[in-house]
N, C-alpha and C positions, 0 to 999 in steps of 0.2 A: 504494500500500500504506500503510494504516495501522498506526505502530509507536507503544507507550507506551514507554518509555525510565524504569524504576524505580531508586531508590537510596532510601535512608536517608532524608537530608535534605532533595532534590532541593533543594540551590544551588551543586553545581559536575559530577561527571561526567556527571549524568542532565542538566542544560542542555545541556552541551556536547555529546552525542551527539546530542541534539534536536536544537541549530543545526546541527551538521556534516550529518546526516540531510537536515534538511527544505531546507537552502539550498545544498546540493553536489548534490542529486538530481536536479538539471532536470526538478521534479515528478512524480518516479517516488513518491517516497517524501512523507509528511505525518508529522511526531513530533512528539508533544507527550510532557510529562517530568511528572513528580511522585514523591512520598516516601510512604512507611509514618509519617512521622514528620517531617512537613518544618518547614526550619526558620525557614521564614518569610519569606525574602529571599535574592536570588541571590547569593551573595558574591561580592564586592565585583572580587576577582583573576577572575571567570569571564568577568564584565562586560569588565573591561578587556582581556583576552586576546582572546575574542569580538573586541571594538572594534579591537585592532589586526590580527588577522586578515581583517576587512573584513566580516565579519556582521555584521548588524542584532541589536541587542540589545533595541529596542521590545518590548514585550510580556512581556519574558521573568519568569517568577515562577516562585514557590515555592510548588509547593503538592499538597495532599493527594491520594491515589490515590483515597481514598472520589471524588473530585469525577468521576474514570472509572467509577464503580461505577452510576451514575444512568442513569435510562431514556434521558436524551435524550442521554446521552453518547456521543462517536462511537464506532462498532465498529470495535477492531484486530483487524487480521491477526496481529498479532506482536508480543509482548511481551519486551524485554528487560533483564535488570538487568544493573548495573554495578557492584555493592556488592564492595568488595574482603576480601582475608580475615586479611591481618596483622593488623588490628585485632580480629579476631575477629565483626566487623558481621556481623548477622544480617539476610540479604537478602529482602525481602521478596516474597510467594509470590502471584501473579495466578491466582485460579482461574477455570475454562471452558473455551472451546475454542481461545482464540489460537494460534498458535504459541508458545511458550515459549524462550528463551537465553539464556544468563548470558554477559557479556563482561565479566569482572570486572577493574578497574582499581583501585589502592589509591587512597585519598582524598587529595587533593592539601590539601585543607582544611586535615585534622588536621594537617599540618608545621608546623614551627615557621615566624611570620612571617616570618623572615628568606628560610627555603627554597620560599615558598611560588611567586613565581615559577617557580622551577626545577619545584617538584611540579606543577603548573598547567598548565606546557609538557608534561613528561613523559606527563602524563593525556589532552593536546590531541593530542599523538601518536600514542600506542596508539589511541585512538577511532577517531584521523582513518583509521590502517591497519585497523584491523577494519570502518569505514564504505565504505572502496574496493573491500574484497575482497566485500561486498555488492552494492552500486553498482556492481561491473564482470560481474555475475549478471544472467542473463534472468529474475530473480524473477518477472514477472509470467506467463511464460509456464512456470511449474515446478510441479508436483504440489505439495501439502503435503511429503508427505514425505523428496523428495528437498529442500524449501527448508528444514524443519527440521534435515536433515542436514547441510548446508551451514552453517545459523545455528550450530551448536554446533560443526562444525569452524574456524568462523572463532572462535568463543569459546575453541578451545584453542588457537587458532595462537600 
């Protein structure tokens, strides 16, 4: 299954569900991540978290959703954002036929450097549990609609 994984800025929750997605799935799963408005570079805590959790961090960037929008770009199955909502972030909208999900985590980012650790880990957790309760799913063998149903109850859990 192919999932795009959207936020904002795409350089910390939209990475993080990508790595947890494409390298916990024992290639059930392929994510790739991008922003409405990215911000150019993976920062810097996502990398490091990533690195000590044992992910490969090679490859990873920041970068625009337009760059999904193109002919030759891969077709997802399933589109999900991560954009959280105390900040008031306005999450950006993939239109077509994917599946669609909101699995909204608040931005580990925006903390203060001191907290950002701790927000970092916090966001590495929620993901990592809304990615298992996928990942322990026969997605492949499920209708749209009961896997839609499934994506948005794991987004309220």
């Amino acid at each position: 299954m192919n999932i795009l994984v959207l936020c904002t800025g795409n350089s910390a929750r939209s990475i993080l569900l990508e790595s947890i997605l494409t390298h916990r799935s024992d290639a059930r799963i392929k994510a790739w991540s991008a922003g409405s408005k990215p911000a150019g570079k993976v920062h810097p805590q996502s990398i490091k978290l990533l690195a000590e959790k044992g992910f490969p961090i090679e490859g990873l960037t920041s970068q625009s959703w337009d760059d999904y929008a193109k002919d030759d770009a891969p077709v997802m199955d399933a589109v999900i954002t991560v954009c959280g909502s105390a900040a008031g972030e306005e999450c950006p909208y993939w239109p077509g036929a994917p599946l669609r999900a909101h699995w909204g985590v608040e931005d580990p980012a925006a903390a203060e450097p001191a907290d950002q650790p701790a927000a970092f880990a916090t966001a590495f957790r929620l993901l990592t549990a809304r990615a298992q309760q996928l990942l322990a799913l026969p997605f492949e063998d499920m209708n749209k609609d009961d896997l839609q149903a499934e994506l948005d109850r794991i987004g309220h859990a």
